[in-house]
SEFIZA-3560 file (N, C-alpha, C; in Angstrom, 3 decimals):
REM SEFIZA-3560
<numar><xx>54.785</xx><yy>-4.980</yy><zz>-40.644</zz><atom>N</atom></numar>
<numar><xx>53.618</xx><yy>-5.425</yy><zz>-39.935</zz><atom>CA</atom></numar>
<numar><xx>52.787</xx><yy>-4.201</yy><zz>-39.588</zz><atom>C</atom></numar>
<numar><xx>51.681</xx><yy>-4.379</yy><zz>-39.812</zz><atom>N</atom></numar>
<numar><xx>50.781</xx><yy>-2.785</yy><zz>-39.619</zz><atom>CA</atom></numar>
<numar><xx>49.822</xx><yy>-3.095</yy><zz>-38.426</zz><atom>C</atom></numar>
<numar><xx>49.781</xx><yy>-2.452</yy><zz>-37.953</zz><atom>N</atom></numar>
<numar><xx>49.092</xx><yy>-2.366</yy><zz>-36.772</zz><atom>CA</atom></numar>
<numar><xx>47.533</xx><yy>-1.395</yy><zz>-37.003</zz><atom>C</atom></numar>
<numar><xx>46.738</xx><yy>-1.527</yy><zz>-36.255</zz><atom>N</atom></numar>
<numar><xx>45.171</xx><yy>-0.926</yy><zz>-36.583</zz><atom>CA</atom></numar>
<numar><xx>45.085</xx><yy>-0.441</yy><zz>-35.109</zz><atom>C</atom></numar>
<numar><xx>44.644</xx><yy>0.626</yy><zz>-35.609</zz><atom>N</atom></numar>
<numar><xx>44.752</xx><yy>1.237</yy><zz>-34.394</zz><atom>CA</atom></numar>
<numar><xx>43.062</xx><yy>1.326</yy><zz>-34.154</zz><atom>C</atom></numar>
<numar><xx>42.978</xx><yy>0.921</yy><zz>-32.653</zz><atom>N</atom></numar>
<numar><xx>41.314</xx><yy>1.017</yy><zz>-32.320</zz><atom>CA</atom></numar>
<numar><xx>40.906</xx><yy>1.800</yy><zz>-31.975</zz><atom>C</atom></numar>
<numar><xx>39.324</xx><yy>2.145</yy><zz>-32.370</zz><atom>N</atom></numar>
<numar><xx>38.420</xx><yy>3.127</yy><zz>-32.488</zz><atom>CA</atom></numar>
<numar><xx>38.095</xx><yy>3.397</yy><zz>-31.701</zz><atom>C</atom></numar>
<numar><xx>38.158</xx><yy>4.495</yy><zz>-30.555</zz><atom>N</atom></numar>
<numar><xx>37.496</xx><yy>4.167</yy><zz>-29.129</zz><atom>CA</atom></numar>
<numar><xx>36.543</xx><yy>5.327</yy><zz>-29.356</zz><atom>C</atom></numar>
<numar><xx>34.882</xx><yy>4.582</yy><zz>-29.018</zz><atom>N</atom></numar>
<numar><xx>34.120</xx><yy>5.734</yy><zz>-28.799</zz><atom>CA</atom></numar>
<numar><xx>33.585</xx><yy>6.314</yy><zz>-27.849</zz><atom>C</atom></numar>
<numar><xx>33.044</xx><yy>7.578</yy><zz>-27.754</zz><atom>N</atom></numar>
<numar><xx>32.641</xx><yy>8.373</yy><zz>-26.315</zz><atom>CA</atom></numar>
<numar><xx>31.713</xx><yy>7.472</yy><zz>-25.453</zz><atom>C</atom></numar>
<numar><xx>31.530</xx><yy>7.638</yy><zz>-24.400</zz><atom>N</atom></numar>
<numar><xx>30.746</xx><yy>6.832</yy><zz>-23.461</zz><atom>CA</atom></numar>
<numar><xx>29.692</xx><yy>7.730</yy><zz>-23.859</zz><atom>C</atom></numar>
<numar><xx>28.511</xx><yy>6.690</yy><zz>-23.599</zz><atom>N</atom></numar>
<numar><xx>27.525</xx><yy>7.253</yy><zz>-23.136</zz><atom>CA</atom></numar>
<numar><xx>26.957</xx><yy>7.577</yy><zz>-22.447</zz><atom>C</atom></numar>
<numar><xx>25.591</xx><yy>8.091</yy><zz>-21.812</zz><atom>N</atom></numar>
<numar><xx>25.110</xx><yy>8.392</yy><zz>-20.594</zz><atom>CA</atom></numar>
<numar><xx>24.278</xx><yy>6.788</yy><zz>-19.839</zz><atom>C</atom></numar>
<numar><xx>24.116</xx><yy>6.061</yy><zz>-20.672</zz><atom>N</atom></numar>
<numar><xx>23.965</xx><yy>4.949</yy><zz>-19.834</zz><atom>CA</atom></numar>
<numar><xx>24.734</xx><yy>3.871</yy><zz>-19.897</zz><atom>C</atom></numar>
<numar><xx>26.130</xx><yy>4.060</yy><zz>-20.391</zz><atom>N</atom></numar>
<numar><xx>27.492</xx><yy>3.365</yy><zz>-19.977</zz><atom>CA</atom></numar>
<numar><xx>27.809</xx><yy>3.543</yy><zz>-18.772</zz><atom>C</atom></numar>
<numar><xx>27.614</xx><yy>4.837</yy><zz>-18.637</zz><atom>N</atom></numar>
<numar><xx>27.813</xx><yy>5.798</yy><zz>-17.149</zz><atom>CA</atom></numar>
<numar><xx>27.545</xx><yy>5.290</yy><zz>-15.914</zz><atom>C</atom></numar>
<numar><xx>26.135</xx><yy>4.489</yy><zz>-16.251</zz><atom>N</atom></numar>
<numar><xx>25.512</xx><yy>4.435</yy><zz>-15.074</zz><atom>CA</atom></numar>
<numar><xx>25.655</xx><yy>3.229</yy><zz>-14.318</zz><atom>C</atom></numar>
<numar><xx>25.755</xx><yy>3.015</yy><zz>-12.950</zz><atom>N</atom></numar>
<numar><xx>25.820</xx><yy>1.569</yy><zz>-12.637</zz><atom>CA</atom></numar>
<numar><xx>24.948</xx><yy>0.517</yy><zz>-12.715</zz><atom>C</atom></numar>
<numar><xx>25.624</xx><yy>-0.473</yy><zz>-12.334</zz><atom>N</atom></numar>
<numar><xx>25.126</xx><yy>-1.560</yy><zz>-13.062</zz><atom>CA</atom></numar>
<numar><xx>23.819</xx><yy>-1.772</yy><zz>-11.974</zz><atom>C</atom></numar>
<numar><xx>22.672</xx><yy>-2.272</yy><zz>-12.419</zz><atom>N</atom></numar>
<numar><xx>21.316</xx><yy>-2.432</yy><zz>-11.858</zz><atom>CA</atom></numar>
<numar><xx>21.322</xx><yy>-3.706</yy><zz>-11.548</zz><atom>C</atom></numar>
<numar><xx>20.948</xx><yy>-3.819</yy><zz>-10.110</zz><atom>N</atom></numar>
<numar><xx>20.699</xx><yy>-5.854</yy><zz>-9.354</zz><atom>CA</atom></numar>
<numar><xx>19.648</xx><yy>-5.774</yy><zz>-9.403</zz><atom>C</atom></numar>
<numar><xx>19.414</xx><yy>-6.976</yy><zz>-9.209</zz><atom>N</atom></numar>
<numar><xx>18.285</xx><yy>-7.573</yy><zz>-9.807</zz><atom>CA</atom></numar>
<numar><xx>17.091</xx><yy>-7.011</yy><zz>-8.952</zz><atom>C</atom></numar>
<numar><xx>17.527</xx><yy>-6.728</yy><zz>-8.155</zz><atom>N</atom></numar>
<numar><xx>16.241</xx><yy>-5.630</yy><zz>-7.390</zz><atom>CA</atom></numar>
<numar><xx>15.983</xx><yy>-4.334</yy><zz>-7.902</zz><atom>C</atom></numar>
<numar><xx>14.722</xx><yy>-3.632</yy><zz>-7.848</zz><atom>N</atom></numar>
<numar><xx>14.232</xx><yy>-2.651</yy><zz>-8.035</zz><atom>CA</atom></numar>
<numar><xx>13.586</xx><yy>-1.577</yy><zz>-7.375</zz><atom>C</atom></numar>
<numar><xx>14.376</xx><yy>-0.437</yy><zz>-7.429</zz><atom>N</atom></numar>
<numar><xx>13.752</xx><yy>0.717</yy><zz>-6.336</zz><atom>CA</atom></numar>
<numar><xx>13.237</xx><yy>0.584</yy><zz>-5.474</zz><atom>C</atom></numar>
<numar><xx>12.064</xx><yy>-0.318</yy><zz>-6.569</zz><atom>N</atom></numar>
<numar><xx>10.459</xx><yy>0.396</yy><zz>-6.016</zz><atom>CA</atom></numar>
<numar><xx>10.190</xx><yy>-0.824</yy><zz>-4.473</zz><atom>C</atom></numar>
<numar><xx>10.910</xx><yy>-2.017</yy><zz>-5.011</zz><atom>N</atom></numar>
<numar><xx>10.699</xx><yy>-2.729</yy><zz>-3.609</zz><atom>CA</atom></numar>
<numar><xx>11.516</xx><yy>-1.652</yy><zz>-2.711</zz><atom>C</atom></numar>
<numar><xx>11.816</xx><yy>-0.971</yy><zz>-2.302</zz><atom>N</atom></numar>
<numar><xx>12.606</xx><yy>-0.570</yy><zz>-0.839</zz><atom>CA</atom></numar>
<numar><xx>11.377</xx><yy>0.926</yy><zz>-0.986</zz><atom>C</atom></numar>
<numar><xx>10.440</xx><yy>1.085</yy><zz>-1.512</zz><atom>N</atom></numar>
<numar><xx>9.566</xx><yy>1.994</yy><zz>-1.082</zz><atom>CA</atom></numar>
<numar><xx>8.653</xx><yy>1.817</yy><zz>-0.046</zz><atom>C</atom></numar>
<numar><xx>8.990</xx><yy>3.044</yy><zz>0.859</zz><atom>N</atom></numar>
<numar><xx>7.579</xx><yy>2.597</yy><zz>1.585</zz><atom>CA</atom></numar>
<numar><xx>6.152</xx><yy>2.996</yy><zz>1.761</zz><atom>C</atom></numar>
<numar><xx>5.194</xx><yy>2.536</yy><zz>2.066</zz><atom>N</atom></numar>
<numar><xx>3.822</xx><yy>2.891</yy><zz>1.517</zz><atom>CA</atom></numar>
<numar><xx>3.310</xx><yy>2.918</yy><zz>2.516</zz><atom>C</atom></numar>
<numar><xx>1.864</xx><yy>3.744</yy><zz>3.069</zz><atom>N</atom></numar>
<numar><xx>1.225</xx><yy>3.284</yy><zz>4.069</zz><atom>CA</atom></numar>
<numar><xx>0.012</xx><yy>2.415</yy><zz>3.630</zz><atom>C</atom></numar>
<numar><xx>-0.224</xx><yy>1.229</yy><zz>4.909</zz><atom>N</atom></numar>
<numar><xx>-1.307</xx><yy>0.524</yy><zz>4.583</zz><atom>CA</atom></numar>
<numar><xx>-1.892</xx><yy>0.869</yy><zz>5.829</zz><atom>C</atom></numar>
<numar><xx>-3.681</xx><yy>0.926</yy><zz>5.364</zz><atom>N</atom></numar>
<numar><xx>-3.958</xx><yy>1.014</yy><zz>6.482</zz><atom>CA</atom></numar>
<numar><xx>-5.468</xx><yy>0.268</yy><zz>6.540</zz><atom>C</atom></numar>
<numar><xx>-5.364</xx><yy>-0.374</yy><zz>7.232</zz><atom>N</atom></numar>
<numar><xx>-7.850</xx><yy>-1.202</yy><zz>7.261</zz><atom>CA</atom></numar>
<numar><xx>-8.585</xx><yy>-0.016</yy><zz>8.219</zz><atom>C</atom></numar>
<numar><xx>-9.657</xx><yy>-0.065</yy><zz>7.031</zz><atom>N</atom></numar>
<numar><xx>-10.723</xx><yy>0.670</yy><zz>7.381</zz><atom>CA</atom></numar>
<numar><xx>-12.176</xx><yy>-0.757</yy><zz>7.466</zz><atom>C</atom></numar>
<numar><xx>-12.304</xx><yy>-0.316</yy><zz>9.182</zz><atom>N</atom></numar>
<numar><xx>-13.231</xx><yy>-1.208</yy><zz>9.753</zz><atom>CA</atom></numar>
<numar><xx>-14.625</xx><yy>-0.815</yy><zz>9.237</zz><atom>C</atom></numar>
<numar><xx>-14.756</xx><yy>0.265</yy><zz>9.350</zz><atom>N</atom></numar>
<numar><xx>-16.189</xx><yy>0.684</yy><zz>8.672</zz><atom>CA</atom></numar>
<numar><xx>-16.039</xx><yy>2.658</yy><zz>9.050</zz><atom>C</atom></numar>
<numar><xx>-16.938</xx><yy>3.213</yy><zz>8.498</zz><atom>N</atom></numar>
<numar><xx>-17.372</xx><yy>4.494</yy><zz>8.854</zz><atom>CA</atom></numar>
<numar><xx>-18.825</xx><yy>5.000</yy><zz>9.580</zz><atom>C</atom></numar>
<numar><xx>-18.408</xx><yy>5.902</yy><zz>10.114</zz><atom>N</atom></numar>
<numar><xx>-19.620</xx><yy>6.756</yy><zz>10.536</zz><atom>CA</atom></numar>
<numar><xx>-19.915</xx><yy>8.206</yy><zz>10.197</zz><atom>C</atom></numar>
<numar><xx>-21.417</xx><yy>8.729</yy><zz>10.000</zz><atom>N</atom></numar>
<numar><xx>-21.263</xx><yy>9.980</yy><zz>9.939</zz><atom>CA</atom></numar>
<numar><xx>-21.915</xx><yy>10.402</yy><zz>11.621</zz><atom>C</atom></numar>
<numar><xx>-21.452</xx><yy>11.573</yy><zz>11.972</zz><atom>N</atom></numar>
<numar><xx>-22.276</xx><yy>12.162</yy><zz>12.875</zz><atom>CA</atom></numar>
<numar><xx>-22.002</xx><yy>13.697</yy><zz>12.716</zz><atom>C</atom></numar>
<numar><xx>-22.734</xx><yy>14.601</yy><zz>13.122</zz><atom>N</atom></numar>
<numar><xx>-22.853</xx><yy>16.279</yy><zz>13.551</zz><atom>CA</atom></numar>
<numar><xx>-21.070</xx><yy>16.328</yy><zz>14.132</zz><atom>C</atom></numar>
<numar><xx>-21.129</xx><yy>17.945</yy><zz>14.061</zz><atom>N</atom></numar>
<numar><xx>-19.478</xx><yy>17.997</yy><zz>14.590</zz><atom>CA</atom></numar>
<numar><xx>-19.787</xx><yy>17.890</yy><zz>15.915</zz><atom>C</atom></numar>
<numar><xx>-21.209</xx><yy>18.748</yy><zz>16.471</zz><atom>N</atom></numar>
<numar><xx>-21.538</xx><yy>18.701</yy><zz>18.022</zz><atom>CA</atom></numar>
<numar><xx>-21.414</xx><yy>16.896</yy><zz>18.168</zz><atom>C</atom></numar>
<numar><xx>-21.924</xx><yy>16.308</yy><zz>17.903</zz><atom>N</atom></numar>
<numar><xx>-21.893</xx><yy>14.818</yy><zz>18.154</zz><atom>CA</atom></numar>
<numar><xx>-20.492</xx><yy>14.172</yy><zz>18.543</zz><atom>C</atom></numar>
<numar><xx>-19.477</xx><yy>14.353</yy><zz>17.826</zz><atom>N</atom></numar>
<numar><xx>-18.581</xx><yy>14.164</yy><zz>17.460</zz><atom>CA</atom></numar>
<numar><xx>-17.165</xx><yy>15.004</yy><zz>18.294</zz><atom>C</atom></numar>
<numar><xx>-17.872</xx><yy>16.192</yy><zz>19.217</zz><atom>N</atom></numar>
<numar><xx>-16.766</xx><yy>16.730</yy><zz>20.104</zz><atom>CA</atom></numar>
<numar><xx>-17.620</xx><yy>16.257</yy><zz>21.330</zz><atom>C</atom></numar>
<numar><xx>-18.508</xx><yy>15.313</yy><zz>21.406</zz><atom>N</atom></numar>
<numar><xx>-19.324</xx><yy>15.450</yy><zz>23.145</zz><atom>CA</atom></numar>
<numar><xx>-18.704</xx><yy>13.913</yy><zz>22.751</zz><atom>C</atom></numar>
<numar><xx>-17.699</xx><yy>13.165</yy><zz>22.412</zz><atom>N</atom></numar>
<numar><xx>-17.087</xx><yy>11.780</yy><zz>22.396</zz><atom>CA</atom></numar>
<numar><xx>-16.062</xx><yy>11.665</yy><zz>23.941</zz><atom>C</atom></numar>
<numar><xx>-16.663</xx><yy>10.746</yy><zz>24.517</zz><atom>N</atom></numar>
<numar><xx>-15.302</xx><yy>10.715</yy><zz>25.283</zz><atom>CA</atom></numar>
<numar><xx>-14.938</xx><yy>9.029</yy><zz>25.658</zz><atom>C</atom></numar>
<numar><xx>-14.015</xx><yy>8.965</yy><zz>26.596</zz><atom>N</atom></numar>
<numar><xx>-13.748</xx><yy>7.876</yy><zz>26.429</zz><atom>CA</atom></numar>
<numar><xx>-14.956</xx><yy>6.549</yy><zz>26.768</zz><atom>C</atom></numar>
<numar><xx>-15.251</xx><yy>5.433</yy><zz>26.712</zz><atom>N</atom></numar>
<numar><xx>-16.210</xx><yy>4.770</yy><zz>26.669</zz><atom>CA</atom></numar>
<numar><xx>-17.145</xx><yy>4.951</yy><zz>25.510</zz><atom>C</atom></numar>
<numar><xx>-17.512</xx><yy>6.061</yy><zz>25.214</zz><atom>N</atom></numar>
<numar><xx>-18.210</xx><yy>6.291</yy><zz>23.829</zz><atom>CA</atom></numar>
<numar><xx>-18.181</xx><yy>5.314</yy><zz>23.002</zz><atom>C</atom></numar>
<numar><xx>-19.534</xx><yy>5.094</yy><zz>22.615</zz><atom>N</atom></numar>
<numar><xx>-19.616</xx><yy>3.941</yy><zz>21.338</zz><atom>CA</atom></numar>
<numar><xx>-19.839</xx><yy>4.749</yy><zz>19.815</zz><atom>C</atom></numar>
<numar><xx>-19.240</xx><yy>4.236</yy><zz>19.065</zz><atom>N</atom></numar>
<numar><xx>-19.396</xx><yy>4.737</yy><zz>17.899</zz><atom>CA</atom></numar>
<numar><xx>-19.647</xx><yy>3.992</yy><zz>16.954</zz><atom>C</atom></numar>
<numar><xx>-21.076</xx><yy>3.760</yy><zz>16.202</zz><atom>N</atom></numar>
<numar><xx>-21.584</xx><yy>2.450</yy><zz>15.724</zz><atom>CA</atom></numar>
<numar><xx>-21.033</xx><yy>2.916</yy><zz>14.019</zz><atom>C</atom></numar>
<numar><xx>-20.689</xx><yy>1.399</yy><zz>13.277</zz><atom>N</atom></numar>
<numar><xx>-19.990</xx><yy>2.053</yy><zz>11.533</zz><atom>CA</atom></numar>
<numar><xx>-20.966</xx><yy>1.357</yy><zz>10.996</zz><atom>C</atom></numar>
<numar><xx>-20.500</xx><yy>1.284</yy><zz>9.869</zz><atom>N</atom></numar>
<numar><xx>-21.651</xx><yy>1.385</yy><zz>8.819</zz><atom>CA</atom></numar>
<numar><xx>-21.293</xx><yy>0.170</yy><zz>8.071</zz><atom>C</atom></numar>
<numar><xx>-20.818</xx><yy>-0.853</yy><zz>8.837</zz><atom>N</atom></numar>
<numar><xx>-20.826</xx><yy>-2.135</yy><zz>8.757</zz><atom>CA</atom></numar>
<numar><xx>-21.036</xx><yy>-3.235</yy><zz>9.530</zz><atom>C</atom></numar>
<numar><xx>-21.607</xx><yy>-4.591</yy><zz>9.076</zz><atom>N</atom></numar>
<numar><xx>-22.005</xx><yy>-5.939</yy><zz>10.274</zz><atom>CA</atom></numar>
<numar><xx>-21.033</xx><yy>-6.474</yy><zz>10.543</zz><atom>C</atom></numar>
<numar><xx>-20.674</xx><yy>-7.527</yy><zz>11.580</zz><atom>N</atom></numar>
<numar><xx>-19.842</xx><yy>-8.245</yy><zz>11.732</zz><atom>CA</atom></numar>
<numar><xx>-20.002</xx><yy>-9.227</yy><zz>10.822</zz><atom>C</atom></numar>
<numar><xx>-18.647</xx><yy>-9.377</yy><zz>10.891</zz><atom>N</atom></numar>
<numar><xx>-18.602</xx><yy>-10.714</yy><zz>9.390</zz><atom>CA</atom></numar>
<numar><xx>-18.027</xx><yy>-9.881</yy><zz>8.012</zz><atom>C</atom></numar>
<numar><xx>-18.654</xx><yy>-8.766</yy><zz>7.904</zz><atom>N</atom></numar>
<numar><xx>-18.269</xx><yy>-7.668</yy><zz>6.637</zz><atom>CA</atom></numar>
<numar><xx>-16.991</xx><yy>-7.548</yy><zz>6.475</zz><atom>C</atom></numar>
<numar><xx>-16.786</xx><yy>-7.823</yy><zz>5.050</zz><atom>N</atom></numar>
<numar><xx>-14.853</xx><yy>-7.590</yy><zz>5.329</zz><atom>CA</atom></numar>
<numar><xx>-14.123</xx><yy>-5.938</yy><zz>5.324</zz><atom>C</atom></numar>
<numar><xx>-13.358</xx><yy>-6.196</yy><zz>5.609</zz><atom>N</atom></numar>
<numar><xx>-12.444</xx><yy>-4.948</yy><zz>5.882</zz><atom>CA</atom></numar>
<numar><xx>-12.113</xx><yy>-4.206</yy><zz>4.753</zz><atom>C</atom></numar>
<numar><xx>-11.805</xx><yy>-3.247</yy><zz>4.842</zz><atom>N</atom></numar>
<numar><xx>-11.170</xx><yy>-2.521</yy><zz>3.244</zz><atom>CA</atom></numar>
<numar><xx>-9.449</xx><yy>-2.358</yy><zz>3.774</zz><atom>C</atom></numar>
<numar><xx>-8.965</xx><yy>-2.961</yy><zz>2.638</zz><atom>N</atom></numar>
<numar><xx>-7.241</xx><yy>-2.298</yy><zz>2.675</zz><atom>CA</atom></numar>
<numar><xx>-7.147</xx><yy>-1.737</yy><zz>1.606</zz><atom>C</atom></numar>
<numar><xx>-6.208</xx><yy>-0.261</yy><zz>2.322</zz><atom>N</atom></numar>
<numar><xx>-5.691</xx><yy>0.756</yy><zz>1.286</zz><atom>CA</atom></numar>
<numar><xx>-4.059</xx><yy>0.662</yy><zz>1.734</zz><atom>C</atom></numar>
<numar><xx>-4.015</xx><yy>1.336</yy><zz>0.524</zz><atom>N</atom></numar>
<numar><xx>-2.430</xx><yy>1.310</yy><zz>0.079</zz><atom>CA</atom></numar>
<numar><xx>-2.375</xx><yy>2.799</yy><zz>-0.205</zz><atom>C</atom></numar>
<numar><xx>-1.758</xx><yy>4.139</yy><zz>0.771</zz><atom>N</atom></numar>
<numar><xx>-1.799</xx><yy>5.454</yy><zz>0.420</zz><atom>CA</atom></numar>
<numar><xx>-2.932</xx><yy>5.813</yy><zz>0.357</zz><atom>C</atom></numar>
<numar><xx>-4.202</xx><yy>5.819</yy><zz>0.821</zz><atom>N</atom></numar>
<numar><xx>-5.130</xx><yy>5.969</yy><zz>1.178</zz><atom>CA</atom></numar>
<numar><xx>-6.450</xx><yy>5.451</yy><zz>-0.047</zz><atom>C</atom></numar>
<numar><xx>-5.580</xx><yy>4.710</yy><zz>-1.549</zz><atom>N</atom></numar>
<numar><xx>-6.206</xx><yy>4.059</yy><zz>-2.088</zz><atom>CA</atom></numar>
<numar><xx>-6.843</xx><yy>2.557</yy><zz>-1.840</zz><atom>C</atom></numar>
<numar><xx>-8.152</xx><yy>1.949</yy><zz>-1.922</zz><atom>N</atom></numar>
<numar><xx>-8.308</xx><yy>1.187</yy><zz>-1.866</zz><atom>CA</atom></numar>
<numar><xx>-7.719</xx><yy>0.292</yy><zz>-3.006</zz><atom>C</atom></numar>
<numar><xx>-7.161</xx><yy>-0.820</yy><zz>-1.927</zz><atom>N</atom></numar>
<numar><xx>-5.879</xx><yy>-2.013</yy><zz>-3.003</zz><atom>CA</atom></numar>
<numar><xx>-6.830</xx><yy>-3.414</yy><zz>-3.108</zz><atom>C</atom></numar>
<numar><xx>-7.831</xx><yy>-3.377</yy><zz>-1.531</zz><atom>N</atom></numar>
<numar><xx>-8.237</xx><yy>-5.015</yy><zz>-1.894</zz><atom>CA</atom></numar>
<numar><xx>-9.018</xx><yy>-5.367</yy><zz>-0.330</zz><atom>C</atom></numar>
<numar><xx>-10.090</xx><yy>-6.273</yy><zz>-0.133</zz><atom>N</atom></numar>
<numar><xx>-10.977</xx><yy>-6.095</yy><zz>0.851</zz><atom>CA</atom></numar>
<numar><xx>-9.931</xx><yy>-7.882</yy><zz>1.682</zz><atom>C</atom></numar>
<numar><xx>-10.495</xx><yy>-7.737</yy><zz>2.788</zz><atom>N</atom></numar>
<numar><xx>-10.052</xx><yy>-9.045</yy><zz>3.728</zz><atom>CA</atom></numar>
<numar><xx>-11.044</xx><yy>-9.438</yy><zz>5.028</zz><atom>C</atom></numar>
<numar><xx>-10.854</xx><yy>-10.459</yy><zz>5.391</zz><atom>N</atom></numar>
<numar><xx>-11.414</xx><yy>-10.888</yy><zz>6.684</zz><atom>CA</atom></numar>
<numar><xx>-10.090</xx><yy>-10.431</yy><zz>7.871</zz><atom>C</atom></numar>
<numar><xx>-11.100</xx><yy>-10.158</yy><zz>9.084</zz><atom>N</atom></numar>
<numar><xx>-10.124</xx><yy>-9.749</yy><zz>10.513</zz><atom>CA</atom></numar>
<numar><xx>-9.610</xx><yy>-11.500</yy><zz>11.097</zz><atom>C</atom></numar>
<numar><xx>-8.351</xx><yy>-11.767</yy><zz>11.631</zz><atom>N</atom></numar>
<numar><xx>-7.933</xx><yy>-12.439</yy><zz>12.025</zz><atom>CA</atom></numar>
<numar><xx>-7.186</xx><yy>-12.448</yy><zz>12.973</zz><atom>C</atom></numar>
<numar><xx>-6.339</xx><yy>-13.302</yy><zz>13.759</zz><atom>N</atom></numar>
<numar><xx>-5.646</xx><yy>-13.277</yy><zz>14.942</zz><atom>CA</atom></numar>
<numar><xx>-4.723</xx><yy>-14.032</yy><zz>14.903</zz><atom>C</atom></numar>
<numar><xx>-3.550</xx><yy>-13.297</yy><zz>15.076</zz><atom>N</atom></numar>
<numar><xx>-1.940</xx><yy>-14.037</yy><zz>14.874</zz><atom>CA</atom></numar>
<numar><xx>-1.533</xx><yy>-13.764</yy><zz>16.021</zz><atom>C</atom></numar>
<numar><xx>-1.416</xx><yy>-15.316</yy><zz>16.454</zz><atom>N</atom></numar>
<numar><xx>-1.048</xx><yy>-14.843</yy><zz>18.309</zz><atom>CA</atom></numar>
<numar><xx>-1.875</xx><yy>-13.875</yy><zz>19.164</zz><atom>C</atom></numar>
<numar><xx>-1.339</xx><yy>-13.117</yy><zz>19.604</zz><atom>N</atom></numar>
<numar><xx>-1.633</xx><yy>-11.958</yy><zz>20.517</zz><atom>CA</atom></numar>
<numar><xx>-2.971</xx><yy>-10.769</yy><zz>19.404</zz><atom>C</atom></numar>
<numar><xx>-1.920</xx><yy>-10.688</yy><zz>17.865</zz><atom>N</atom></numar>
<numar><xx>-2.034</xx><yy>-9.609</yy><zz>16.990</zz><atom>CA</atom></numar>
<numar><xx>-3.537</xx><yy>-9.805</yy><zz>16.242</zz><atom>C</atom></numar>
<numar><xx>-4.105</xx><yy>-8.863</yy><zz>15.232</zz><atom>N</atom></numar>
<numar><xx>-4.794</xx><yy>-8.555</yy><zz>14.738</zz><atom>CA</atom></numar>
<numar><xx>-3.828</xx><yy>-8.803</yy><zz>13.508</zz><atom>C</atom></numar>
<numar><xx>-4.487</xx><yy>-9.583</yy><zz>12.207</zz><atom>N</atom></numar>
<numar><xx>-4.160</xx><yy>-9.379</yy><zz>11.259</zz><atom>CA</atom></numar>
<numar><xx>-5.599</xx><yy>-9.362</yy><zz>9.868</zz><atom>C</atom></numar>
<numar><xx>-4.995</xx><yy>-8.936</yy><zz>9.141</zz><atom>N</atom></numar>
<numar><xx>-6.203</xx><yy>-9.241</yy><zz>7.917</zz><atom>CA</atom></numar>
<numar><xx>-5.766</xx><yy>-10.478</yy><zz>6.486</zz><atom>C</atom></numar>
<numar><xx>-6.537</xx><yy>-11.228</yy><zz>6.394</zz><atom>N</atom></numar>
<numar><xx>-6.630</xx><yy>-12.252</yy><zz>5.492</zz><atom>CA</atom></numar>
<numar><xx>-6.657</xx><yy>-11.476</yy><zz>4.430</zz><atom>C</atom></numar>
<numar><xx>-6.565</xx><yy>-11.149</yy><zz>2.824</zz><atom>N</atom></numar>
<numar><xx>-6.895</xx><yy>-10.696</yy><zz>2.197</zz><atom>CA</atom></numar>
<numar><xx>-7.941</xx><yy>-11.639</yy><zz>1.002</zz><atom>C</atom></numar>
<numar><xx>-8.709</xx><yy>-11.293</yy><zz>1.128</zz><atom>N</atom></numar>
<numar><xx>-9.699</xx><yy>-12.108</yy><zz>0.133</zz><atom>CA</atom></numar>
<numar><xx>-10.047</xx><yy>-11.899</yy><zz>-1.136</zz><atom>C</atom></numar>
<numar><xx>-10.084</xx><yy>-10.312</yy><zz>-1.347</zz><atom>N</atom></numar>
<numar><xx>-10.463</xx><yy>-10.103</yy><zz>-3.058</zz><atom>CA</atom></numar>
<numar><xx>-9.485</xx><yy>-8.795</yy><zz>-3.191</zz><atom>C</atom></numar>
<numar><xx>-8.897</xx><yy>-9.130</yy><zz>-4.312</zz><atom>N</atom></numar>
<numar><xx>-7.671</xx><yy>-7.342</yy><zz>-4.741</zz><atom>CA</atom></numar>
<numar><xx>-8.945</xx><yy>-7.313</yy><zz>-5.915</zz><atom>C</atom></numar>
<numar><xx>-8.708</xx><yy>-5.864</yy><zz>-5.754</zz><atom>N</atom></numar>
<numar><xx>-9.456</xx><yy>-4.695</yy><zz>-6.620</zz><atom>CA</atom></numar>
<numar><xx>-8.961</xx><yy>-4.643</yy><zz>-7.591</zz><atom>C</atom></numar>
<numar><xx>-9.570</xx><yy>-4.360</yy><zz>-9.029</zz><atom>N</atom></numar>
<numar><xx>-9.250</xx><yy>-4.368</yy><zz>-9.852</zz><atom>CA</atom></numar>
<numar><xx>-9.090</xx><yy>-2.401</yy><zz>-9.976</zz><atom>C</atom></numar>
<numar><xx>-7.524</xx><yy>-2.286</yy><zz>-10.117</zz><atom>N</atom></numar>
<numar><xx>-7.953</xx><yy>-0.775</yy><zz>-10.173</zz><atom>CA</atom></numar>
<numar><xx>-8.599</xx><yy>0.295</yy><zz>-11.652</zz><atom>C</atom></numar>
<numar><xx>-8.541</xx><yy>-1.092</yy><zz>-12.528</zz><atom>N</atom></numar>
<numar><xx>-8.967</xx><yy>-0.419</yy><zz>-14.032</zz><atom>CA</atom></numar>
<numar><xx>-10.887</xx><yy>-0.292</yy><zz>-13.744</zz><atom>C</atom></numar>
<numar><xx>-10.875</xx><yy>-1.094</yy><zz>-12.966</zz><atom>N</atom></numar>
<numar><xx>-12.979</xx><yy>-1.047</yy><zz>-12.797</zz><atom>CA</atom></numar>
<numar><xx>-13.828</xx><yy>-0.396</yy><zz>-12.319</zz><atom>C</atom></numar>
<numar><xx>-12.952</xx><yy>0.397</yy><zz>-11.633</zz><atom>N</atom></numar>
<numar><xx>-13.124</xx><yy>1.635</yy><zz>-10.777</zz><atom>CA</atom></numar>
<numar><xx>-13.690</xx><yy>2.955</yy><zz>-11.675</zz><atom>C</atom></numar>
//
């Protein structure tokens, strides 16, 4: 009776590696988001005579939607809203980042 003896071959480098669930990295990254209500320019003198009460008018109306960035890129514009107590933003249009 002959026996065959089996071929065992070297591992490879992604035999090696463990096995991947169905999750991915990149969800457990974290990012900053942040809404930009509007901007202003003013002088630096302008801008160090600020104190508290100071109004600082932006360069947007009410009603105008918000900008959200993602890492200081713009990701997509929204309306301001109110969750409970909180401030939140609706998101209304994502940016296309190829149009840019």
């Amino acid at each position: 009776m002959a026996t065959t003896k089996k071929e065992e071959k070297p591992a490879t480098q992604a035999e090696n590696l463990p096995v991947a669930s169905n999750s991915s990295p990149l969800e457990d990254m974290e990012v900053e988001v942040s809404i930009e209500l509007g901007r202003s320019k003013m002088t630096l003198d302008s801008a160090l005579s600020l104190t508290e009460q100071s109004l600082v008018e932006l360069d947007r109306l009410v009603g105008d939607p918000v900008d959200v960035r993602i890492n200081g890129k713009l990701y997509a514009r929204g309306e301001v809203v109110t969750v409970s107590e909180n401030f939140g933003v609706r998101l209304t249009q994502i940016i296309d980042a190829n149009a840019a």
